[in-house]
C-alpha positions in Angstrom: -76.7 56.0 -205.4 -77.3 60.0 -205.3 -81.2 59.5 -205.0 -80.3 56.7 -202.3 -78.4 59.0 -199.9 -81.0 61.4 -200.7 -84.0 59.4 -199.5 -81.9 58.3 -195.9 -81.3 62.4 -195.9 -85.2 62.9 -195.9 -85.9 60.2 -193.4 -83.1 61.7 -190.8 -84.7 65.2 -191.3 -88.2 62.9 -190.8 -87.0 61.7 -187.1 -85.2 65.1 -185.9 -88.3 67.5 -186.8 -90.4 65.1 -184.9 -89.1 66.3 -180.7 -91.6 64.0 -179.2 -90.6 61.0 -181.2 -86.9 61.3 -180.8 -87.2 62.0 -177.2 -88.5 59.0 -176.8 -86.1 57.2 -179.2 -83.3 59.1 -177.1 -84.3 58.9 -172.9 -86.9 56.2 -172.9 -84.1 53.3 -173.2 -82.2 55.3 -170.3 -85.2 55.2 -168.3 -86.5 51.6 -168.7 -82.9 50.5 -168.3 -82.6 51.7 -164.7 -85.9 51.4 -164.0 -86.0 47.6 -164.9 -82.6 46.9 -163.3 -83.2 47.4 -160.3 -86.8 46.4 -159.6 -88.8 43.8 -161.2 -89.1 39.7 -159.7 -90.4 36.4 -160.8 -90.8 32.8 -159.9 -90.9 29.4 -161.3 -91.6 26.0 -161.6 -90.7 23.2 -163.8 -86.8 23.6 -164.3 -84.7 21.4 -165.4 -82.2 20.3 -163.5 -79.1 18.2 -164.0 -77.6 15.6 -161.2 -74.2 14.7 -160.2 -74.4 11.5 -157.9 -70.8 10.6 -156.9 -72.5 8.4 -153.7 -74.9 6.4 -156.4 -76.9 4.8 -152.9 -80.3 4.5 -151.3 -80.2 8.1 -149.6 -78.7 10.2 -152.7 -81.8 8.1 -154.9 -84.2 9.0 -152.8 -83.9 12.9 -152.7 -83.2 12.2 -156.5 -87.0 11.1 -156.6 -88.1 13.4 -154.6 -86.8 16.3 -156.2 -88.0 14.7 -159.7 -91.6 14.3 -158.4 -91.8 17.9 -157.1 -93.8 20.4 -159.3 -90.5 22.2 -159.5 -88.1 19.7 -160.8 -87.4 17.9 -164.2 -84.2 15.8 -163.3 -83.0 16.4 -166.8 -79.7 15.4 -167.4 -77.4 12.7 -165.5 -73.6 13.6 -165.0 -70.7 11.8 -164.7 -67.6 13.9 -163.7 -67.0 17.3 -162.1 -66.0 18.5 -165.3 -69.5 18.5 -167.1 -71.0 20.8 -164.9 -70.0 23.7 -166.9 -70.8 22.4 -170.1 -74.2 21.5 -169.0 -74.9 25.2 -168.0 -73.6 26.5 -171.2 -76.6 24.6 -172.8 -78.7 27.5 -171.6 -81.7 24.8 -170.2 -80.2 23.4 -167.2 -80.8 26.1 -164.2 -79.3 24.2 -161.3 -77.1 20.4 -160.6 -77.2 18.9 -157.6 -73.7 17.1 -156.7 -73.7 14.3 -154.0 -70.1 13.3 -152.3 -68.8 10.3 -152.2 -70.6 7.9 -149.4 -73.3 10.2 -149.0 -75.5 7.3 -147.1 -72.4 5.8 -145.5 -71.6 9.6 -144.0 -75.0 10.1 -142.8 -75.4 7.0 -141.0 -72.2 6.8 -139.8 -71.1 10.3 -138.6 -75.0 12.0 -138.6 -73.6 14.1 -140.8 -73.8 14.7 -145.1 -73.3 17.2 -147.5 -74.7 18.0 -150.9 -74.1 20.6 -152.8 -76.5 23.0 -155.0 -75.0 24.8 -158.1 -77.6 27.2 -159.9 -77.2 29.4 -163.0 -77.2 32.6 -161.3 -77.5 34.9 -164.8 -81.3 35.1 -163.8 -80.7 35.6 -159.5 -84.2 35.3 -158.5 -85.0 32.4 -159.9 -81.6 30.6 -158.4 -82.2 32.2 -155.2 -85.9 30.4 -155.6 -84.7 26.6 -157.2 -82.2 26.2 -154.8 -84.5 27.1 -152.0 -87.1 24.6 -153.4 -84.6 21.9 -153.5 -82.7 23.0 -149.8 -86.9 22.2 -149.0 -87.0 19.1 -150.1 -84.0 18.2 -148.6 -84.9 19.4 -145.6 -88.3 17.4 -145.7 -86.2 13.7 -146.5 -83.8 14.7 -143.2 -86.9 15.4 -141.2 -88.8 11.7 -142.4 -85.1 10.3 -141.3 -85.1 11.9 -138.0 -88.7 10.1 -137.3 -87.3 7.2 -137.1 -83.9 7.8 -135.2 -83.2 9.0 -131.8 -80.0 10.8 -132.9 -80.9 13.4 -135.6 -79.4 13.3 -139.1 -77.9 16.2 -140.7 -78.1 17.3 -144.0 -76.0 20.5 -145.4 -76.6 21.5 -148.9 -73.7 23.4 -149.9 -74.9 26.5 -152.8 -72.8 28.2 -155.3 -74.3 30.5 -157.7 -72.3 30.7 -161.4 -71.9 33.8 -163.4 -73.5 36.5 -160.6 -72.9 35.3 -157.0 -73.6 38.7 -155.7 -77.0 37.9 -157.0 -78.3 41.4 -158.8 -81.3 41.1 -160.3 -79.6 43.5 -163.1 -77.9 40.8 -165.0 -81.0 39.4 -165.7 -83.0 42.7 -166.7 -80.3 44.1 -168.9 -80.5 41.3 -171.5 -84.7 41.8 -171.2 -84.5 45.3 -171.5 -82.7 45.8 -174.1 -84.4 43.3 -176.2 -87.2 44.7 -175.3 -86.4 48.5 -176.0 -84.7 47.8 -179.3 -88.1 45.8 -180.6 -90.2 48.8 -179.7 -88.4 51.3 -180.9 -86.8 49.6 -184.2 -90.4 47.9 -184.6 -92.4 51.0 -183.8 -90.6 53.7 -185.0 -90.2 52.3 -188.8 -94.0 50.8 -189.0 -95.1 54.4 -189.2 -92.1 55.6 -191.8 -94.2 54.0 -194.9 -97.6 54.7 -193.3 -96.6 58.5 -193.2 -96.0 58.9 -196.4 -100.1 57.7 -197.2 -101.2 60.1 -194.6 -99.6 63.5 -195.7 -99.5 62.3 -199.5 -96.5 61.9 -200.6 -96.1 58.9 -201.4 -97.5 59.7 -205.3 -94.2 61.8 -205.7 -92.0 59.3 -204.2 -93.5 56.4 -206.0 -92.7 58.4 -209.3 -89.1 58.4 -208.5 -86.8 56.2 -210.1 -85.5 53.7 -206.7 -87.1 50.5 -206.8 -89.0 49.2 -203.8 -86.1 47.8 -202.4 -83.5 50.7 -202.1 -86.8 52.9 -201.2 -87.9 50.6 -198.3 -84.3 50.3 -196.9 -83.5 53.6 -197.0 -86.4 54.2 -194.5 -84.5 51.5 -192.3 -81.2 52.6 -192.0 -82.0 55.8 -190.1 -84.1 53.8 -187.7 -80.7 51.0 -187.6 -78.2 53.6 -187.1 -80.5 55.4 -184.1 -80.8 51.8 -182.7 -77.0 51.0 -182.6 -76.7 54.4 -180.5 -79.4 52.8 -178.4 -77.2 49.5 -177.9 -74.2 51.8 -176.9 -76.1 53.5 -174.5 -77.5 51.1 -173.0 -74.4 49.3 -172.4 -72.8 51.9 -171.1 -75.3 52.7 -168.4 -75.5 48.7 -167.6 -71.5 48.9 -167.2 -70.8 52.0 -165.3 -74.3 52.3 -163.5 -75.8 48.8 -163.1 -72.0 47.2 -163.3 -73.3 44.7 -165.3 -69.8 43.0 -167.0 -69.3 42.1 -170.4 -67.2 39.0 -170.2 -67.8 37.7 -173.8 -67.2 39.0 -177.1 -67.9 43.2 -177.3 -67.5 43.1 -181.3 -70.3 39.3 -181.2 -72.9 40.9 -179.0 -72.4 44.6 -181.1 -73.3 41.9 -184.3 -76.0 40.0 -182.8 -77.7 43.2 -181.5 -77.2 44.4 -185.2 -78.8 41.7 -186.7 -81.6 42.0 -183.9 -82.3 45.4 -185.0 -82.3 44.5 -188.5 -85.1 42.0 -187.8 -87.4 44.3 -185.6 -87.0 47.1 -188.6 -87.4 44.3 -190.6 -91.0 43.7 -189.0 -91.9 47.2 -188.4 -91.9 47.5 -192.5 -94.2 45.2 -192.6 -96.0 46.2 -190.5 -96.3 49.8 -192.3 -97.1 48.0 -195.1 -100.1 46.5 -194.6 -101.7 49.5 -192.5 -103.1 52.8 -193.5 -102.7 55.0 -190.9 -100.0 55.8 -187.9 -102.4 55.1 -185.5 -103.3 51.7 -187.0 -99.6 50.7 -186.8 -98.8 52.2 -183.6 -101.6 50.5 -182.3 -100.3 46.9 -183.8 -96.4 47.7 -183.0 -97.9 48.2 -179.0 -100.1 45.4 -178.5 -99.0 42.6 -180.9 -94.8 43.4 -179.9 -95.3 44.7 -176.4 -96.9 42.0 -174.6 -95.3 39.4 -176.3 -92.1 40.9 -175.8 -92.8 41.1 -172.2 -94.7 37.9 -171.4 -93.2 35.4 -174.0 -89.6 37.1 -174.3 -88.4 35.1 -171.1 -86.5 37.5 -169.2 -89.7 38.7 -166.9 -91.5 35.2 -166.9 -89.5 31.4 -167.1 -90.7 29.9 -170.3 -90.5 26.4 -169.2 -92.8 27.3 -166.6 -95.8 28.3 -168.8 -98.3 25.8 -170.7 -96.8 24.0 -173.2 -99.2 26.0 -175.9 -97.7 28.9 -174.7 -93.9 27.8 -175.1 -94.3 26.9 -178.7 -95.7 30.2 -179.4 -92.9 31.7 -177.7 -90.4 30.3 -180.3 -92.2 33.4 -182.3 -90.8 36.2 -180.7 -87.6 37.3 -181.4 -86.7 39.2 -178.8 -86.6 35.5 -177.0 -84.0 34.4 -179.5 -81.9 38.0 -178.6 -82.5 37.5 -175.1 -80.7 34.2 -174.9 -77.5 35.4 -177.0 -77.5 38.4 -175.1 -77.5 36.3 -171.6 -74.7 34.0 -173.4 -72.9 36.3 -174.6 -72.3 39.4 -171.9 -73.3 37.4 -169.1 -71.8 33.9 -169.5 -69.2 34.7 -172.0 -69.7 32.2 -174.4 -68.4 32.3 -178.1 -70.4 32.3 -181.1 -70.7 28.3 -181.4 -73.3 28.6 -178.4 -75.5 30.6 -179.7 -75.4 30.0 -183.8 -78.8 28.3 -183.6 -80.6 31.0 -182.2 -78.5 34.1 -184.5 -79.4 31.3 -187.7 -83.1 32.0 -186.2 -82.9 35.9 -186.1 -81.3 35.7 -189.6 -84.3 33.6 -191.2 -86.6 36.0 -189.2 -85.1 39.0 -190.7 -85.1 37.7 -194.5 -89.0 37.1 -194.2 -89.9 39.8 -192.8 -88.1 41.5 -195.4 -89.2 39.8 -198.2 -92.5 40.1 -197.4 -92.1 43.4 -197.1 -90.7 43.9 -200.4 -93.5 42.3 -201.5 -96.6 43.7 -200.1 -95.3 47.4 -200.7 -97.3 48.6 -203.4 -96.5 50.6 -206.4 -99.5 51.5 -207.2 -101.9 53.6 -204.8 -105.1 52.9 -206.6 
């Protein structure tokens, strides 16, 4: 156990003689943070969409079609009472219901006059500022066929509500992105040159020598990387909280364990990745273009999955920082409970045992 604490001694003194490396570690998660909170935008198409049709006639059918056929719409799920609103949303796929009153047609004809209303998951504001615009649109376009045909004009008010941000900041979106996407790079990056070093300035002949086996050797250049990581996740949340004033409504103890096991997983990968390379700049080079842009394109939180080509979607399942990015949304945003988001921790967990075990067994004992 000496020689253990030894080795996570040498790796600490590693990171804090290296200033360029730890400023990064340190301010670049500050930076991106604010940075990414407050600017970036996206669209989409293709969401799914759940319906609530109290009126269950000819004129609440109709827009039903219509917003089914649209190249924005999958009318998804069917609902039966007021109450399973909330449970759909919780599902994490449905981004908006649609909820017609009673004698919607009968209202219309009758008094010119009807009322829908549009509820969108706001966690993600620009795209529920932009799905219930589309579908105000094509309600708009049914009341203006109606109005062809009739010297009176129709009316029809779609009532929106936005759930979990109806201020509408773009930061409870970016926050969850961010910070998958800062821990990745840096837990990723950061430890695929630790076992990489090692070759370059050779050492590793000495350590090899030593009596740790691979395992205790390999995770003792994680945990400083782990530890630095959890600071990371602390800072961030507390610049999302008292900057961005981004709440944390679920579990603070949940999301503190699921960004620990996120962490684990991206070190997890970053060993890997320094052990099948030879040289810093080789796995630098990997950590940037094969974690970066997937991170960024396939993560979700800068581009809607569902609206990319089905190709594209299954590769996304892939990248972890997608699985983080949803319990993180859940969690902080929604404030759900672990039983919403077991399936995708049970994901990060498999992740993280074979990256680690692959690890293990790639690292060589042998330089020759």
């Amino acid at each position: 156990m000496k020689q253990f604490i030894i080795f996570v001694q040498k790796e600490f003194y590693h990171i804090f003689r290296d200033r360029k490396s730890l400023l990064i570690i340190i301010f670049m998660p500050i930076v991106q943070i604010i940075l990414f909170g407050f600017a970036l935008t996206n669209e989409i198409k293709d969401s799914d969409i759940a319906i609530l049709d109290n009126a269950k006639d000819g004129a609440s059918g109709e827009i039903i079609r219509r917003l089914d056929a649209s190249r924005y719409f999958n009318a998804a799920r069917y609902l039966h009472t007021q109450g399973e609103i909330e449970t759909a949303f919780k599902t994490g796929k449905i981004r908006l219901v649609v909820v017609f009153q009673p004698g919607f047609r009968a209202a219309l004809l009758h008094n010119n006059h009807a009322q829908l209303q549009l509820i969108a998951d706001a966690t993600d504001p620009n795209t529920a500022t932009t799905i219930t615009n589309y579908a105000a649109s094509i309600v708009r376009d049914y009341q203006s066929d109606l109005n062809l045909l009739v010297q009176t004009p129709y009316l029809i008010t779609p009532q929106i509500r936005m759930l979990y941000n109806p201020q509408l900041k773009g930061a409870y979106n970016f926050v969850p992105g961010v910070m998958a996407m800062i821990l990745i790079l840096i837990s990723a990056m950061m430890t695929s040159v630790a076992i990489v070093r090692e070759k370059e300035i050779n050492t590793m002949e000495v350590l090899l020598v030593s009596p740790l086996k691979p395992f205790l050797f390999i995770l003792s250049k994680a945990i400083p990387y782990m530890f630095l990581s959890l600071v990371n996740v602390t800072t961030i949340l507390i610049v999302s909280v008292s900057l961005l004033e981004v709440p944390i409504k679920g579990s603070l103890l949940l999301l503190m364990a699921e960004a620990l096991l996120f962490i684990t997983t991206s070190v997890s990968l970053g060993l890997l990745i320094s052990n099948v390379t030879n040289s810093q700049q080789t796995a630098l080079m990997i950590s940037l273009m094969g974690l970066l842009l997937p991170t960024l394109l396939l993560g979700g939180f800068m581009f809607p999955i569902e609206s990319m080509p089905r190709p594209l979607q299954v590769v996304s399942n892939l990248v972890p920082s997608k699985w983080f990015f949803i319990i993180v949304k859940n969690v902080m945003i929604k404030g759900l409970g672990f039983k919403m988001v077991w399936k995708e921790t049970l994901i990060l967990f498999g992740m993280a045992l074979f990256f680690l075990a692959v690890s293990i067994t790639k690292f060589k004992t042998r330089l020759a």
